[in-house]
N, C-alpha and C positions, 0 to 999 in steps of 0.2 A: 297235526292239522290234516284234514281227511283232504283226501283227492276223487274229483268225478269217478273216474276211471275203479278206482275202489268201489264206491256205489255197483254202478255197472255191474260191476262182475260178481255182486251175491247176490242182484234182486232176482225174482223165483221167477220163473217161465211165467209163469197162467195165474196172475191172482190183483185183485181188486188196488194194491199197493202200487205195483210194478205200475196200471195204467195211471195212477194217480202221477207219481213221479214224471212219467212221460209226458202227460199233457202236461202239469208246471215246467219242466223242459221247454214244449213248446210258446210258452206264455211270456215266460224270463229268463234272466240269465241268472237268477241264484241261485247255489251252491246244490246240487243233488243230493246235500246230506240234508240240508235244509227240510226238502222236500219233503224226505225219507219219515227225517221223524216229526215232520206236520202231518202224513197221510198215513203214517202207525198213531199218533195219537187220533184223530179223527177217527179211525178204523175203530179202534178201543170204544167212542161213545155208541158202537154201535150194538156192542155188546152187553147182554142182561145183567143186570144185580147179581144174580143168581149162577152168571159164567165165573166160577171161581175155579182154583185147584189146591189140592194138600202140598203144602210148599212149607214144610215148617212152620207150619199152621194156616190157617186160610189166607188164600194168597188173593184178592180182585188182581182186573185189567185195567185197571185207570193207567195213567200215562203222565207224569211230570216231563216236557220234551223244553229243550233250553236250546235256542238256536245263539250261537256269539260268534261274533267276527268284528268286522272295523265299520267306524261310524261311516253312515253314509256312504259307503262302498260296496258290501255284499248283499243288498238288497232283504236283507232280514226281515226287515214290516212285509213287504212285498211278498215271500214265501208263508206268511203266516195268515197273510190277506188271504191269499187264495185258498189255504182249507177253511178259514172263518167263512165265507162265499160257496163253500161244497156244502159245508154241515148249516148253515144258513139254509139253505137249499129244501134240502132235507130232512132236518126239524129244527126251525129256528128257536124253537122252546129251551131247548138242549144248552145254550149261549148264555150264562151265566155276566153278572156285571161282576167288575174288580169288586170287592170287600172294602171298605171304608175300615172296620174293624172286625176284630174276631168274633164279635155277637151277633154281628150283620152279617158274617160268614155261614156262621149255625143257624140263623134264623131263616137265610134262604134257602139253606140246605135241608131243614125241614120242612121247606114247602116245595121242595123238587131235591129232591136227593140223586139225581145224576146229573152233572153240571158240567163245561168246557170253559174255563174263563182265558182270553187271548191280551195279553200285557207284552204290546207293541213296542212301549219303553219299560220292559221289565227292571232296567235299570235304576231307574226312579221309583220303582219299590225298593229296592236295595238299601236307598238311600234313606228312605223313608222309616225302613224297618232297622235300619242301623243305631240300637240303642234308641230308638225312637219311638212314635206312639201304635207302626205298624208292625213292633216285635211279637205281639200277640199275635197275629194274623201269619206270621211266619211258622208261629209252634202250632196254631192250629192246622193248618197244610202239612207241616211235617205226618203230624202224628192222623190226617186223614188219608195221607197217600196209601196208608196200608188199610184201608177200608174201615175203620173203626167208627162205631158211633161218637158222636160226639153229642153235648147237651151245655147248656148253661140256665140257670136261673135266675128270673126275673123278682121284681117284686109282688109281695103276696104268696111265697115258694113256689110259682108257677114255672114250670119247668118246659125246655122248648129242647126237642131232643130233635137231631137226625137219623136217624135209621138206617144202618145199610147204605152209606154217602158213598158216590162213587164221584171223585173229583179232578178234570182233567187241567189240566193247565198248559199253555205253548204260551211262551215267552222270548220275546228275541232283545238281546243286549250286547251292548261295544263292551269291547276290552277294558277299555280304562273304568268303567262301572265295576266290572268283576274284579279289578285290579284293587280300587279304592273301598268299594265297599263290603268284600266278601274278606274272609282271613282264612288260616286255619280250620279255627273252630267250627265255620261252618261246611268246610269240606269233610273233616275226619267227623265233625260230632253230627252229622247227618243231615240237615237241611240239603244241602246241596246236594250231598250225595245219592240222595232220591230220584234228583232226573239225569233224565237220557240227556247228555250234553252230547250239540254237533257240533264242532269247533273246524270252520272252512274259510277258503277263500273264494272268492267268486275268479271262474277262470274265461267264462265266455261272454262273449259283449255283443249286444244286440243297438244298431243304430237306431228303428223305431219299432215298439211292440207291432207284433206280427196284425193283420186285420181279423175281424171277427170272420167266421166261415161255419156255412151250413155242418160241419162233419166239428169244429170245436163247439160249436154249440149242442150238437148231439152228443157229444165226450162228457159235458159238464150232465148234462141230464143224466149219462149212464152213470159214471160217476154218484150223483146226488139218489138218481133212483136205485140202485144197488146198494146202497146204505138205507135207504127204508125197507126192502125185502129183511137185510140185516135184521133189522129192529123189530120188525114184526113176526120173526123167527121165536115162536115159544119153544123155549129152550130147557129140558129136564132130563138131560144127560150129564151124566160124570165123570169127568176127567182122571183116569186109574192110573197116569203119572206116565213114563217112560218106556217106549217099548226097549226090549234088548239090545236091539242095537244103537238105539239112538242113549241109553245108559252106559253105551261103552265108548260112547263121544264126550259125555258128559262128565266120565269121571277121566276121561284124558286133559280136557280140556282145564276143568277145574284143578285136578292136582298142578296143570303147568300154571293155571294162573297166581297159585298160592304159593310157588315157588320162584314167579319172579321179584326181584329187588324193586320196589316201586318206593316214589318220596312219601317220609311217615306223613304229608301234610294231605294225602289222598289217598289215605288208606282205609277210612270210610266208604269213601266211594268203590274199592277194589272189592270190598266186604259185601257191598248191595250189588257189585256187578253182576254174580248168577240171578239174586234176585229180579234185573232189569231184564235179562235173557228170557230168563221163564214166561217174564210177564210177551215179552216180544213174539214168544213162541205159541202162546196161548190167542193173541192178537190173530196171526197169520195164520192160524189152524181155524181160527173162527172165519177169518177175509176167505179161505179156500173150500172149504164147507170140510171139515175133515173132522170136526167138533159137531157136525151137524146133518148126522148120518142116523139123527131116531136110535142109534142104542150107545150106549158108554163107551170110550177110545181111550190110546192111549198118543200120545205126542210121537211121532216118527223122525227117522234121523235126518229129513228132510225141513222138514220143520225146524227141529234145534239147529240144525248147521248155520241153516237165514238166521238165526234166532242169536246164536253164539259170535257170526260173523258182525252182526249190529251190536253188539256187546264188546267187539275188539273195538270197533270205529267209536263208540263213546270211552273206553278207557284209552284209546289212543287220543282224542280229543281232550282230557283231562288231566293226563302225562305231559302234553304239551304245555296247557295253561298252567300248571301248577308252577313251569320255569317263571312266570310274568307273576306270579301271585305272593301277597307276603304270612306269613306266618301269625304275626302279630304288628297293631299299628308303629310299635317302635319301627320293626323292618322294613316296613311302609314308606314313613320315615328318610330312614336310612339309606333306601334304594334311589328317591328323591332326591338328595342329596349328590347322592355319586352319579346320576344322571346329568349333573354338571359336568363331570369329567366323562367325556364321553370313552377316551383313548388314554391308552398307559402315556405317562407324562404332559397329559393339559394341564396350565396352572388356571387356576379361577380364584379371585377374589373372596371373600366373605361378602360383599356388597354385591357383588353379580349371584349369590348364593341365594340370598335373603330376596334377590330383586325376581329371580326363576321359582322358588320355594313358592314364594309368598305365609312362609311360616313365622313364628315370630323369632327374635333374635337370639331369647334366653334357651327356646330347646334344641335350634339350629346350631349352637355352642357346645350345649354338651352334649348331641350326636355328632358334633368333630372331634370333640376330646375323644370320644370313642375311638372312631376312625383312626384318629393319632394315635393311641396304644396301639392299634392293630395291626399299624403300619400299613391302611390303606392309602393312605397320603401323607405326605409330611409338608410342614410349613417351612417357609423362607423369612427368613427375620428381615422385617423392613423399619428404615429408621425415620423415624418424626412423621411416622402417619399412624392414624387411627385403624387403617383399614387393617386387616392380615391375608395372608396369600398361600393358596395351599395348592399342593403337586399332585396329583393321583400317581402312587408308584407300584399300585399292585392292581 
């Protein structure tokens, strides 16, 4: 779980992000990671089609940014309000609707091929796409986060292609949604592990939002109008990759990440971590004009440092959640279950089991026969009742 104080102390002296974070600061009291990666994704629409780098092949700036924390407590909607309201501001064309499905994805994508869609309960897409009729709409995001065309065809062979889709997304979701509805599979085999996850708690509390004032309303204009200079930047320079020094951060950084022990059920995500850096570095080179200097550059070790340092706070936000997360629905399951027993030696009933679960009887049975080989609990033989009673002893 990331802490303010973390924040703080990587954002860069002088760049478009830093004030963005500070006026949300000013505004609310949620979470500075929050912030962080609502005004790196924003930042991102602000840049060309055409802003790419050679990263194992072409690499776009889009931004997949996942803010999670606890329902109704870390003010999640609320940090994602206010970059929806900056980049409103500043081209509200930019603001793409949720997808109903994957062909209403492509088809709006080839009539605006640079989009931000904001899914306030991203949770309930989760739910939705879990095995359900929005699982096509989850593979087509996967496979546009890395910039590819996408097409499908209608009737009559009429073909409806996207071109060059550069697609952001900011999403804010509770724990128990990520809990219940994501597995394994979608952390190691990739969907998830595309976005920047902030994983915080809200630490500071505001009795009543602050009053509007002539100097926050001039913030929100600099803010909104420094993202149209952004955009109206034609842009035909080429990104030649790493200077020396910032290559000998890079290959430090990387060897230590690929040698630490991380759980195999987020090791997708450890896999796309340089990949998120890159993209973060290329972001904040473009927010500082270092990308926008009229002749070709190379990324400095100033840039990847911000760059790498946001890349620890999303795998250290991911490390975290994978403790809360299950593998596969049995574990799911199973975790359910033993959440009855909170502490080594509670007894609970089968009927207090079924009445917390709310699962049905026959698979609550035989994930305790489980539990009973394993010697997660043992049962107590009780005579002339239906019910049975079981110990949590490990």
């Amino acid at each position: 779980m990331i802490k303010e104080k973390q924040v703080v102390s990587i954002l860069p002296t002088d760049s478009w992000i830093t004030k963005y974070v500070t006026y949300c600061a000013s505004q609310t009291t949620s979470p500075l990671a929050y912030n962080l990666g609502v005004g790196l994704t924003v930042m991102a629409m602000s840049c060309p089609t055409n802003y790419t780098m050679r990263f194992f092949g072409m690499m776009p700036t889009n931004m997949y940014a996942l803010l999670a924390g606890r329902s109704g407590e870390d003010q999640k909607s609320t940090a994602l309000s206010l970059g929806e309201e900056i980049l409103d501001k500043a081209n509200f064309e930019l603001i793409g609707d949720q997808p109903a499905s994957a062909e209403g994805l492509v088809d709006s994508l080839s009539e605006s091929n640079k989009q931000c869609i904001f899914y306030s309960e991203f949770g309930q897409f989760l739910s939705q796409a879990k095995g359900g009729y929005m699982e096509s709409v989850k593979t087509t995001m996967t496979n546009l986060w890395d910039g590819k065309n996408v097409s499908r065809r209608k009737a009559g062979d009429n073909i409806i292609r996207a071109e060059n889709p550069r697609l952001s997304i900011i999403g804010a979701c509770s724990l128990p949604y990520l809990e219940q509805f994501t597995t394994g599979h979608d952390w190691s085999g990739g969907f998830m592990g595309r976005w920047l996850l902030m994983y915080a708690k809200r630490e500071r509390t505001m009795a009543f939002p602050p009053n509007e004032t002539t100097q926050t309303k001039e913030t929100r204009n600099w803010l909104a109008g420094t993202l149209q200079e952004r955009m109206a930047y034609q842009y035909n320079e080429i990104c030649m990759g790493l200077d020396d020094t910032a290559k000998a951060l890079w290959k430090e950084w990387y060897h230590s990440l690929q040698a630490r022990e991380l759980p195999d059920m987020i090791s997708g995500t450890a896999t796309r971590c340089p990949s998120i850096a890159m993209r973060v570095a290329m972001i904040l080179a473009w927010d500082t004009g270092l990308s926008r200097q009229g002749t070709d550059w190379y990324i400095d070790v100033d840039h990847l440092n911000f760059a790498v340092n946001v890349a620890e706070l999303h795998l250290q936000s991911v490390t975290a959640l994978a403790e809360r997360l299950a593998e596969h629905p049995d574990a799911l399951f199973r975790r359910k279950i033993m959440s009855c027993f909170p502490y080594h030696g509670d007894i609970v009933t089968l009927g207090d089991i079924l009445t917390v679960t709310k699962m049905r009887k026959r698979s609550v049975v035989e994930l305790i026969e489980g539990l009973l080989l394993e010697n997660y609990i043992i049962e107590h033989p009780i005579e002339n009742s239906k019910n049975r009673v079981f110990e949590r002893v490990k």
